[in-house]
Structure formats: C-alpha cells, structure tokens
N, C-alpha and C positions, 0 to 999 in steps of 0.2 A: 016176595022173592025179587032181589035186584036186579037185570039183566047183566052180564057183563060190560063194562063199557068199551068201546072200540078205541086202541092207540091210535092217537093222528100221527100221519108221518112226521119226520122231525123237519126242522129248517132245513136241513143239509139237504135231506129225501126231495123235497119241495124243490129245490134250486137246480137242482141235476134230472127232476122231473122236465121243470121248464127248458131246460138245453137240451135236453131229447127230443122235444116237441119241437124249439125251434130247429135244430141240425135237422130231422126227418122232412118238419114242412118245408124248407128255405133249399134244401137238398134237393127234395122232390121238384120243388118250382124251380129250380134251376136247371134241372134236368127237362122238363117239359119246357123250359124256352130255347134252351139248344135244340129239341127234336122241333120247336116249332119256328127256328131259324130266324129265332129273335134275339140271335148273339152275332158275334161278326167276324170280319177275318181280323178287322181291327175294334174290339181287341182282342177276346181272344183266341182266335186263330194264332195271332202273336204271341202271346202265350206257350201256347199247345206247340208251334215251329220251334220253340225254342226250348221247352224241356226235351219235347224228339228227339231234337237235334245234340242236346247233352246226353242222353240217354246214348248217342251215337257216337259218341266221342269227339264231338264237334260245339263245348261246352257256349249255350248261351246262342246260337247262330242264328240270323233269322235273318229271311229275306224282305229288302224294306219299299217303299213303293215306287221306286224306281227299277226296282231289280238287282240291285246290287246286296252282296252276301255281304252282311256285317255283324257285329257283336250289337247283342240288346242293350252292352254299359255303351253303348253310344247314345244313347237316348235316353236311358233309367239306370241308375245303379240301385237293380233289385238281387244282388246276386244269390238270393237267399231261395231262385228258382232253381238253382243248380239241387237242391234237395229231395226236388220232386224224380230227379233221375230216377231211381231206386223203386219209387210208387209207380212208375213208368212201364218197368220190365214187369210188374206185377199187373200192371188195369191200365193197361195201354188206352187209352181213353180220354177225350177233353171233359167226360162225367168226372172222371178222378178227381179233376181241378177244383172242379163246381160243388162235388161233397164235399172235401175236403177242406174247400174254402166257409161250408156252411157249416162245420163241427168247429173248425178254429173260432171261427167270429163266436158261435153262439159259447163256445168255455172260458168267453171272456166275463162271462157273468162269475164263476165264480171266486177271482180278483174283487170284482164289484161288492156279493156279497162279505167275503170278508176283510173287508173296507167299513162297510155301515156297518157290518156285528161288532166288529172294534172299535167307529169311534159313535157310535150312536147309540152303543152298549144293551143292543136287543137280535136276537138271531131273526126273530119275525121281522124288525126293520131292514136286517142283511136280505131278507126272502123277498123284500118289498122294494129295493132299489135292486137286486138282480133281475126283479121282473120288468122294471122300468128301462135295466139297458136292452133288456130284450123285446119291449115293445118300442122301444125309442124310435120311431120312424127313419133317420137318418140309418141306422147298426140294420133294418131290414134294405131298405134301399141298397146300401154298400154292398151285403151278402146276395144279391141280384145282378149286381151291375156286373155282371158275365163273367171275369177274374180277373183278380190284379192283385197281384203279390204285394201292395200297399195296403191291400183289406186285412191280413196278418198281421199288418203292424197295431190295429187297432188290441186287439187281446194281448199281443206280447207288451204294450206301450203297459197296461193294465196292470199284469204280471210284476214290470221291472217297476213301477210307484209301490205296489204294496210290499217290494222288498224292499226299496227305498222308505218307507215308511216305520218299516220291521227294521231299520239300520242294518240291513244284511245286505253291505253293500256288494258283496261276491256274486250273490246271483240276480241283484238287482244289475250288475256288468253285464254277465250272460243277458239276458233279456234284452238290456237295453242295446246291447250289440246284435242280437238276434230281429230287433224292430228297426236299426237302422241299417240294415240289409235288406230291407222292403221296400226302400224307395231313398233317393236321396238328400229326399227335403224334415226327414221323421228326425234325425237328429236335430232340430231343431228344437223339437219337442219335448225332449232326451234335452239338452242347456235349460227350459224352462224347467222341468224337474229339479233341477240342479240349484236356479235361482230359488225354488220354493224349500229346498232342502237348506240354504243356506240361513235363508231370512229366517223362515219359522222354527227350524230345530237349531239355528245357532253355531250349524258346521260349517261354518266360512270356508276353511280350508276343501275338506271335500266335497261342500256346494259348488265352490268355484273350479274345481278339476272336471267336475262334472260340466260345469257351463262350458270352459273351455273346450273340453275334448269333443264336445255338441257340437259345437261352433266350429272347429277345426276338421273334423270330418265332412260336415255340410262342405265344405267349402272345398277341400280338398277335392270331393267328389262330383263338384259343379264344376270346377277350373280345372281340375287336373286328369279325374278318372275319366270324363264325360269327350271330350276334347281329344284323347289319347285314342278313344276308341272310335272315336268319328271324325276319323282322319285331321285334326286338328284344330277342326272348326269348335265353336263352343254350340249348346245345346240348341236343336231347330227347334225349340218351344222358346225358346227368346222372343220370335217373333208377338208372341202373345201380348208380349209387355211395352212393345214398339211404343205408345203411346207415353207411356213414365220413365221412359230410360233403355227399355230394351236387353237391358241387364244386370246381376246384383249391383256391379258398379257402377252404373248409368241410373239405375233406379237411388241409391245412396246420393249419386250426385244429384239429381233433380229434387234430391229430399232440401238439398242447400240453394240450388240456384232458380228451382222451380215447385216450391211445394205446393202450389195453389193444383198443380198438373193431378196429383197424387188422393188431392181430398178430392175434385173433384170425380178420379176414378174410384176412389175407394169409398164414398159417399151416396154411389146414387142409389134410386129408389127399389132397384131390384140385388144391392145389396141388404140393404133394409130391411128387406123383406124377406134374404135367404138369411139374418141373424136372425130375426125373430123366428123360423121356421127352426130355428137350433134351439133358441132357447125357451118357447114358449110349451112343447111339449114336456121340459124339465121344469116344469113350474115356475121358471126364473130363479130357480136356487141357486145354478152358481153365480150371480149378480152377486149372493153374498160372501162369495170366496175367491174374491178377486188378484190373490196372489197366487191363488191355482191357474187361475185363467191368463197368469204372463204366458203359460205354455201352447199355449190357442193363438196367441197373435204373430206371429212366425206363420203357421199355414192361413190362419185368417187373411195377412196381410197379400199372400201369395193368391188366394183367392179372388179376392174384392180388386185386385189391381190388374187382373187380365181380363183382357178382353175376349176370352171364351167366354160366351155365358154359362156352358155347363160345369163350370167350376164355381158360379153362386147359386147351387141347384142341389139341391137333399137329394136329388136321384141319382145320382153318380156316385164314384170312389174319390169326390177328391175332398169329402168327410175323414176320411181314414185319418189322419191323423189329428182331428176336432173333436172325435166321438168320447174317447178315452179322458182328456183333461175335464172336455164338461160335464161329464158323469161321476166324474172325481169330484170336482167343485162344486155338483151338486149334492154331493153326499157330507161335504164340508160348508156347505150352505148350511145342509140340514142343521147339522150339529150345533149352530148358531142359534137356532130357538131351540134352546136347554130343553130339557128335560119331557121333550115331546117327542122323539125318533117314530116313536109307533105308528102316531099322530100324521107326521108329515110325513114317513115311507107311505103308509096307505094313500093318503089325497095325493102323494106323486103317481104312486101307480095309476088310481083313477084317472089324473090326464095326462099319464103317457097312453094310455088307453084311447083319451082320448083322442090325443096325439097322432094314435096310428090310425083311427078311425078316417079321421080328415086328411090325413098324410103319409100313412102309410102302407107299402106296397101289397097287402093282405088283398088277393081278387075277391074275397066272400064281399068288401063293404061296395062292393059295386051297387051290391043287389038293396041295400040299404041307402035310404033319403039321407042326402048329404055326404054318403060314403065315396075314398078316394076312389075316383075309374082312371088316373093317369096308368096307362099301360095295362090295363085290368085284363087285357084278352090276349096278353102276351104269351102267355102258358098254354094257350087255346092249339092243340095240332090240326091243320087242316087238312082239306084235301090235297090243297096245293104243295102244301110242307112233303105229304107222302110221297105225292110226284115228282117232288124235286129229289129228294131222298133217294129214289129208285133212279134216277138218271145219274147222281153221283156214286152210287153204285160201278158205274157202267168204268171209271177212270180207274185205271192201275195204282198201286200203291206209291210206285218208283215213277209215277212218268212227273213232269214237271209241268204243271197245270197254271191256267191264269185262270180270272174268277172274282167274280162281282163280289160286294163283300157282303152282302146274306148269304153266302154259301160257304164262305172263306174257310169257315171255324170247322168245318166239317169235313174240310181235303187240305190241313196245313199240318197234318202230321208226315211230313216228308222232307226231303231236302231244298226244294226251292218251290215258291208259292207267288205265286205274280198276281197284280193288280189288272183285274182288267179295266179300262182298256188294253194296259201296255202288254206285248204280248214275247217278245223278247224272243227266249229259243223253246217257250213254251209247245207242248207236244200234244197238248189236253187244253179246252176251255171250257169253261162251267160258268153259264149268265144267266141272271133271271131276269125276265125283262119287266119282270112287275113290282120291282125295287131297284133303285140305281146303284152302281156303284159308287165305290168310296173317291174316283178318281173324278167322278162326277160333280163333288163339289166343287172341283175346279173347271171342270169342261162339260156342262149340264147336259151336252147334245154328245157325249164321248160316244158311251155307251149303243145307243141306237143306229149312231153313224157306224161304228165298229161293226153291228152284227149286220148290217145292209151288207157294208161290204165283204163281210166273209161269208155272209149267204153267194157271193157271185163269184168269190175267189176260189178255183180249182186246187188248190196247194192243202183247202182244208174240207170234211167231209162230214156233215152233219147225220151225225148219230141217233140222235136226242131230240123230240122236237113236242112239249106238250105245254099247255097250260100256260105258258111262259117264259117255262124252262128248255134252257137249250145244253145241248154237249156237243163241240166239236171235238175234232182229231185231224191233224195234221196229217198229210197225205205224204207217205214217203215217196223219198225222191231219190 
C-alpha cells in the first residue's frame, strides 16, 4: 500500500512564504533598535516630525538643526511622506514607519520573482532570485537603516520595470511616479528604464519620453522644488560634492575642464570596494546585462563622488535606488546562459547566502566564524535604553524639547524638536551623556560644555539624572 504523497507548496506559496519571514524578522529588528536607541533624531526622528506634523495639518514640517520650522522638500523631495498621514491617526507611532517600511522592501520580491518566471521560463527559478533579493545584503541593510522614504523606491522601482517589461505602460507611469516621489534623485533611475526600453524592445519613441521626463523631473526637483523651499539657496548636500564641482553644474563642468578631479573621486579604493560589495553577492550576473545597468550609473555616479563616505557603504539607504536595476540585471544576466535558469537561480541563491553571511545585517551570524558582527548588538535593549526610556517619559507631549540625537526619534512626534546643544525657546532637554550629540560633529566639546553649564544655571531644573541620562526643564519665570 502507497502512502499518500504530500503536495509541495507552489512557487507562488514559497515567495510570499519568504516575504513574511522577511517583513516579521526586518520589522521586529527594527523595532528592537528603536527601543534600543540605535535610531536618531536624524534621521528618523525627521521622518516621525514630519508625518506628525502632516498628520496636523502642517504638511511636511520639521524642524531642522538650527531651529528654524521649514518644509522637508527643502532638503528631499520625498513627498510621498505625506501618505503616511492616514497610518498616523491609526498607529501614531515611529514603529508604524519601521514596519511598514519592512513589508514594502520585503514585496519587492514579488516583481523579482515574476521577472525570472517570465524570462528564465521556470517558477522554481522566479522562487530562487526572489530569494536572492531577499537575502541580498544591501535590501537587508536598507530595511534597517532606521526610515527613509527612498527605501520604498526600491520595490516600487521593481513594480514600474515589470510593467514596463509587460508594455503596460499605464501602470508602469503609476509606479514610476509613485518611486519618484521617494527621493529626488530616483528619476534618474526611471530615464535609465527608459534608455533600456528603447534600445532593447525598439520603442524609441516611448523610450525617449520616458528618458526625458526622468531627466526633467530630476532636475526640476533639484533647481527648482529644493531651492523654493529652502528659501532659495540650492540643496545643503551640495556641500558633499565641494570637491568635483559642488553642483549638477559644477560637477558637468569639471567633467570638461577638469575630469582627472572626477576619476580620481569616483576611482578610489573604497569605492572599489563598495561595487564589489554590490555585485559580488549577485554572482556578478548583472556584469552581463550591461544595458540594464545604464540605470545604476546616475545614483552610482552620485555615490562614488561624495565625500560622505557613508554613501560607498551597503549599510545605509543610499543603495535604494541600486538594489532594484541590479537584481534586474542580474536576472537578465541569468537569461544569458540559455537554457540553465534553474541552474544559476540555485548557485545565485547559495551566494546571496553567502552574501548575507559575510555582509549581511542578520545578528544570528555573529555567533558564527567569519559571520558579519557590524552592528550585531544593535537590537540588543539595555539597561541603559530602559533608563533613558523612563526619563523620556517624564516630557509632555506639547512642550518643545531639545535633545541629543540618541534620543531624538523618540520625542520628535511634536511640533518643534531642537538639536541640542542649541536650545532656543526649548522648555524640555533630554541628553545622554554616553553618546554625543548630532551637533557634536561640529563642536566635539558642545555637548558636555552645555550640560556643565545648565547643571549651574538657575532658569533650568534637573529632573532626571541617571546612568547618563538627564532631563531638564526650564524654570518658569
């Protein structure tokens, strides 16, 4: 007598299996780094201030670190925060962000997988590169890196290719508008689509409307939306680029009068090092889909030429618009060695596996030889975290607080949230003295000099005093 045999789940089961497991684990860990005040006031506390504050009718508002109330499109044109209003009145909460931001990323796999089922012509190879964007070390980093409404562009970027792919250019518009409302550099991304839609399927006409309106949005939103809202200056991230030009058109012109400036920024060894960290977890597949990858050199370039270094760094969000062209390229890699899809979706999974073993932000490979520990204990709640927790407690909803930025993300659901040191007409201080503040990278000695002297100022009254943590309050007068 035969036993019955047991149905295996299908592909489809399998890929919404793995995006459950990622949204609940990447969800969870997000949330135990906010309780363990390993997120910030920047960034998101900025964030959290400024759905608040839309949610208040005060669309976008946040206070920046000077003190001054201004709009967030003065710095980003993400305005695709204004959405979160709604989830606001429901889960008033900076959790809301953090889950929310960990279900979006992870449903970017199912774009992914049907991308490989279609051109790799196997569901088990669709199973096996949505497992890969989801072990990709960069897509876990990103869904860590605290929020930033540029991590959404990554899945919708997904979304508008496989409409674009499917010639359903209607909702690949939706998407691709809905991704370039994430950040103001993602339409770039959105033109590369465009170049790839023209060369390979031959639509000149609609490739180039695409490239253009990429390109005219970008630009629009750099010169004109960014500049409008910050009082007329152009973007304080310029500064980054000080060294190639200091601006698109500063950077364009040293491409003519000074290109040696350019390779030498965009060349060095810890650039090098942050491409091979992209593409050797993806096997080096997309190396063989190099018209996919016109779409990658726009934020690559924006990358490799600033002088942050945490912009050539997989731990950050400023992957968000890389992740989606090279997981695409790699799936167009694939399709390059015929008639093997099954073949190369498995050995890709194996080394995104590996991938995340050595680079990605999963705490378990701590405990494992050779496993990544950058940040491994960052989820960890201490005692101190509780302490500090109980003392932010102690501040009113409505007062207007300043505040070191380990604590920021945790009292910026209000109307105005100050940097300490600066303390302005601040009514509330909340400082930890055993992390500096954010104002500190400018003035190392701000912070300690600040709380000396308000320990002896009578105008303010110390609440709060443990471990670290302090709370004042302003002594009416």
């Amino acid at each position: 007598m035969t036993r019955p045999s047991i149905p295996l789940p299908s592909p489809r089961a399998l890929v919404f299996a793995g995006i459950g497991a990622f949204a609940a684990g990447f969800a969870a860990l997000s949330v135990l780094r906010q309780d363990a005040f390993s997120t910030g006031r920047f960034d998101l506390g900025n964030m959290v201030q400024a759905v608040w504050s839309t949610a208040h009718g005060h669309p976008l508002r946040v206070t920046d670190l000077h003190g001054d109330q201004i709009s967030r499109l003065g710095a980003h044109v993400d305005p695709i925060l204004v959405l979160f209003a709604p989830l606001w009145w429901i889960w008033p909460s900076a959790n809301m962000l953090l889950v929310v931001q960990a279900v979006a990323v992870g449903l970017g796999a199912v774009p992914v997988y049907w991308l490989a089922r279609k051109h790799l012509a196997s569901g088990r190879a669709g199973v096996g590169f949505a497992l890969v964007y989801l072990l990709y070390p960069a897509t876990g980093w990103l869904t860590l890196n605290e929020f930033h409404p540029v991590a959404l562009a990554t899945p919708l970027l997904l979304f508008a290719f496989w409409f674009l792919d499917e010639d359903r250019l209607l909702p690949f518009a939706l998407f691709a508008v809905a991704a370039s409302a994430c950040k103001e550099e993602i339409p770039f991304v959105i033109a590369g689509f465009g170049i790839w839609y023209a060369v390979a399927r031959r639509r000149w006409v609609e490739g180039g409307m695409i490239v253009v309106l990429g390109v005219a949005w970008a630009a629009v939103a750099t010169t004109v939306v960014i500049p409008h809202f910050n009082h007329g200056q152009t973007s304080d991230f310029y500064t980054r680029y000080s060294e190639v030009g200091g601006s698109p058109g500063g950077i364009v012109k040293s491409a003519f009068t000074h290109p040696d400036r350019l390779v030498d920024a965009a060349f060095t060894g810890r650039d090098l090092h942050y491409a091979l960290q992209l593409l050797w977890p993806l096997a080096f597949l997309p190396l063989l889909a190099p018209l996919v990858l016109v779409a990658v050199l726009p934020e690559l370039a924006i990358n490799a030429l600033s002088a942050v270094t945490t912009q050539t760094s997989i731990h950050f969000h400023y992957t968000a618009g890389l992740i989606a062209p090279l997981v695409i390229a790699a799936i167009f890699g694939a399709q390059r060695l015929r008639k093997r899809g099954v073949l190369v979706a498995s050995a890709a999974v194996l080394v995104a596996l590996a991938g995340n073993y050595r680079l990605g932000p999963v705490p378990a490979w701590q405990h494992v030889p050779g496993g990544q520990r950058f940040q491994a204990r960052a989820a960890d709640v201490t005692a101190h975290d509780r302490i500090a927790a109980r003392g932010l407690r102690l501040i009113p909803a409505d007062a207007v607080v300043a505040t070191t930025n380990s604590l920021g993300a945790h009292v910026s659901a209000r109307r105005r949230v100050l940097s300490f040191p600066f303390l302005l007409d601040a009514t509330w201080i909340a400082a930890d003295e055993t992390q500096p503040g954010y104002a500190d990278r400018f003035a190392p000695l701000a912070t300690a000099e600040q709380l000396a002297w308000l320990r002896r100022n009578p105008e303010w009254t110390l609440l709060f005093e443990q471990d670290g943590v302090l709370v004042f309050r302003r002594v009416a007068t």
